[in-house]
N, C-alpha and C positions, 0 to 999 in steps of 0.2 A: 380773552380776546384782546387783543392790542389796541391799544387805545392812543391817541395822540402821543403823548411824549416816548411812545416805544416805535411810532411810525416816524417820530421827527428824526429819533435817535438811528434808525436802520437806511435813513436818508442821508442824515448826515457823513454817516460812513462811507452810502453807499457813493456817494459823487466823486469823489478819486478814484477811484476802482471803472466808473465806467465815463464819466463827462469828457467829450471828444473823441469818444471810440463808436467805431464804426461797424453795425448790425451786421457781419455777414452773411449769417443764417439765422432763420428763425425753428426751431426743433418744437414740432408739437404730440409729445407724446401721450397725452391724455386730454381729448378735445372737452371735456365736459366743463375743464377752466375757462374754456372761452365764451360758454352759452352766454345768451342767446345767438351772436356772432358766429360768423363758420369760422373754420379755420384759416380760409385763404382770402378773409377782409386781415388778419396779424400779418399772413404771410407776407401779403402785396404792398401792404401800408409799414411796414418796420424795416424788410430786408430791402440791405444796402443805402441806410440810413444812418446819419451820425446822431447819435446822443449830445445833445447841446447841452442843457441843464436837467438837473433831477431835483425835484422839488417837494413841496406836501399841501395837499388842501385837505383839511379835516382827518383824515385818516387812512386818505389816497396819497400813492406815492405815485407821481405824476414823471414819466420819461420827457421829455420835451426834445423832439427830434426835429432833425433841421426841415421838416414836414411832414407835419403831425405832429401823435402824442400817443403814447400807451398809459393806459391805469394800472396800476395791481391794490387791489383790497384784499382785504387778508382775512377779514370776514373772523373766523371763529381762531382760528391755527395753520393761517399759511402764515409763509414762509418762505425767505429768499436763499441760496446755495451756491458757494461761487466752486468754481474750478481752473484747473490750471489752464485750460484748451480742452478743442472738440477731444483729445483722444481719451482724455479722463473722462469727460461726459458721459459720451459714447460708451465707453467702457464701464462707468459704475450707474447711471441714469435705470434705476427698477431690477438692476440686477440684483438674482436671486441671491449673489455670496458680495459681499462686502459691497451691497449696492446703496444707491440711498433715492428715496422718491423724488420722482421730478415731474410735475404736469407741463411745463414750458421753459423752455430756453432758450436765450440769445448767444448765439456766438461770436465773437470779436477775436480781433487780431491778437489781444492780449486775454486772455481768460474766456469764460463762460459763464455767465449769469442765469440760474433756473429758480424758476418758480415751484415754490410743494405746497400739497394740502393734502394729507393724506380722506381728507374727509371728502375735501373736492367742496368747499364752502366757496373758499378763495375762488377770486375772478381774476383775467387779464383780456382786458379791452384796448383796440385800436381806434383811432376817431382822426379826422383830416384836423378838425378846429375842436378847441375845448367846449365850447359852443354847443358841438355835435352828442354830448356826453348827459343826460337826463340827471345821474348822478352827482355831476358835478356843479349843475345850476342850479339845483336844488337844493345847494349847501347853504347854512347860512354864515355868520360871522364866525371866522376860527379865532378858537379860543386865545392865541396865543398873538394873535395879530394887533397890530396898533391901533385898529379900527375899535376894537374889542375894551370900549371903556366904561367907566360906571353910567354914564348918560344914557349907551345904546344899550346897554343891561336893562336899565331901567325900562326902556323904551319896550323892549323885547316882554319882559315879563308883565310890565301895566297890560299889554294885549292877550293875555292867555287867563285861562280860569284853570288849567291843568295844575296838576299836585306838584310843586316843585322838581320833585325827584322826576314825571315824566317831562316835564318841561326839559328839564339839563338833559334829557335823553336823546331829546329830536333835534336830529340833525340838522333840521330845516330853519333852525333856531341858533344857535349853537352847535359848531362844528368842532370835530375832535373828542368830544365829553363820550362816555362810556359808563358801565355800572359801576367799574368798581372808582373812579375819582370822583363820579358825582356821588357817593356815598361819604366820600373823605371830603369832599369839597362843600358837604351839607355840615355833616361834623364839625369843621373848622369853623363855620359861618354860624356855629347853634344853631343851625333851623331845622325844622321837625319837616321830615320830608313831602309831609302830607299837603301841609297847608296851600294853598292856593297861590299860583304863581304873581298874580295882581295883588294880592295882599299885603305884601313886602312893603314897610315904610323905608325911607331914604336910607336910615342909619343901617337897617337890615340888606339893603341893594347895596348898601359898600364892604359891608361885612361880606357879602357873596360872592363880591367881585373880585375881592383882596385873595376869599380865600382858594378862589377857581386859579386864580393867577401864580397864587404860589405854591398848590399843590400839586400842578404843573410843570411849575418850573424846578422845584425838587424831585418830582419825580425823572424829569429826564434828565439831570445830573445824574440821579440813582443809573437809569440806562444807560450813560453815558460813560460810568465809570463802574468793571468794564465795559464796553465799545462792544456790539455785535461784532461776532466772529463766524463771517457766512462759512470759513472754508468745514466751521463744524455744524454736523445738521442734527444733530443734539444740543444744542445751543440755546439757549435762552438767558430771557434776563436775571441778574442776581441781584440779591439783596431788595426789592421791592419789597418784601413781607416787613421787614424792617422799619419802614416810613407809614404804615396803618393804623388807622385810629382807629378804626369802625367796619370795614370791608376785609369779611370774613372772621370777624370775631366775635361769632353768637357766644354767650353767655359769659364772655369774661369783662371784668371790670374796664369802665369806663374809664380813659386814662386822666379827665378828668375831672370826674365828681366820684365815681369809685363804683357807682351804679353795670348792673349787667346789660354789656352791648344788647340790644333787640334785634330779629329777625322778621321784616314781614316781607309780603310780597304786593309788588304793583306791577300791574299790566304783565305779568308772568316774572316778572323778573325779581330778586331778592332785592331787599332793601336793609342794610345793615345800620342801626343808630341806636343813641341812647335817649333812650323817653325821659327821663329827668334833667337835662341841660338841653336838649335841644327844642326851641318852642317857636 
């Protein structure tokens, strides 16, 4: 699942490619991306619309159009697809021979932008005002933002009795965090992911803070270099495996105390660490 710095990093690309290009059409070839919205609240609200800026709140990649806004979440494995113009679209969008999935796309004077999910997890929402988006009010502080300092960390967690690791999950708390950083981000910080969110003394709420911050920001250098490359829809991030300490390495040594990574699970979800250094 893509998590903040792989949503910063497909943002960042994505804004020269579309900031000041103008929505000719909107293509909706698989309406199930758009539930619970019909189709023709995207249609009416994007077409013939410029893209002003392209932005991120938590894990939303935010259109901001010179009225309105469109979301795309990406949920489990969507995914963005550029092309050259409507005739390649048109032409390769679900086609059975060299074709490639496409649940929604915009078309512009220069290229085509589509949205995939072969799973159909992935959403694309249209909204007049950010306002209008239940999603998006209900974020809480992004992770990556300046607001996002040990004070209001502290602040966040004094208020919660949840297990660490579901804390850094809820979005309504922390925004952008995902399983597998908050697994590395507990790691770096030694904390046992169990322990109660309020628990945390000072010296333990700057250790979490330092290491939510940095394992963020190394991770989306890692995304960043290479740069997504929508024209391939095979495409994905490289080299992440690379930068993990803890997420998705049951049983091999702790990289450092030498102890064997753990697996358990909370609230359905894995939780990767080492029971000997992390307390």
């Amino acid at each position: 699942m893509p998590e903040l710095p792989e949503v910063e990093a497909v943002v960042r690309t994505l804004r020269p490619l579309v900031e000041g290009q103008l929505i000719h059409c909107v293509h909706v070839f698989h309406p199930i991306a758009l539930k619970p919205q019909p189709t023709s609240r995207l249609v009416e609200l994007a077409t013939d619309r410029c893209i002003q800026r392209v932005d991120r709140k938590g894990k939303y990649v935010l259109l901001r159009l010179d009225r309105g806004l469109v979301t795309l979440h990406f949920r489990l494995d969507g995914q963005l697809v550029w092309f050259t113009g409507a005739a390649e679209l048109l032409g390769r969008a679900n086609a059975r021979k060299n074709g490639v999935h496409v649940d929604v796309a915009f078309e512009f004077g220069k290229g085509a932008l589509g949205f995939a999910d072969r799973r159909h997890f992935g959403r694309v929402h249209a909204w007049e005002s950010p306002n209008d988006s239940s999603g998006l009010a209900s974020l809480g502080i992004d992770a990556l933002s300046t607001d996002f300092t040990v004070a209001r960390l502290r602040e966040l967690l004094a208020e919660s009795v949840r297990p660490l690791k579901d804390f850094l999950l809820d979005q309504t708390r922390v925004a952008g965090l995902g399983n597998m950083y908050s697994c590395e981000s507990l790691w770096h910080a030694r904390l046992d992911p169990r322990r109660h969110a309020k628990s945390l003394k000072p010296e333990e709420v700057r250790r979490l803070h330092k290491a939510i911050v940095s394992v963020l920001a190394r991770a989306l250098e890692c995304c960043l270099h290479p740069a997504p490359d929508f024209r391939d829809s095979q495409w994905w991030f490289q080299g992440l495996e690379k930068i993990l300490r803890a997420y998705g390495r049951e049983g091999e040594p702790c990289r450092r105390c030498g102890a064997a990574i753990q697996r358990i699970e909370q609230s359905g979800r894995s939780t990767y660490w080492c029971r000997r250094c992390q307390k």
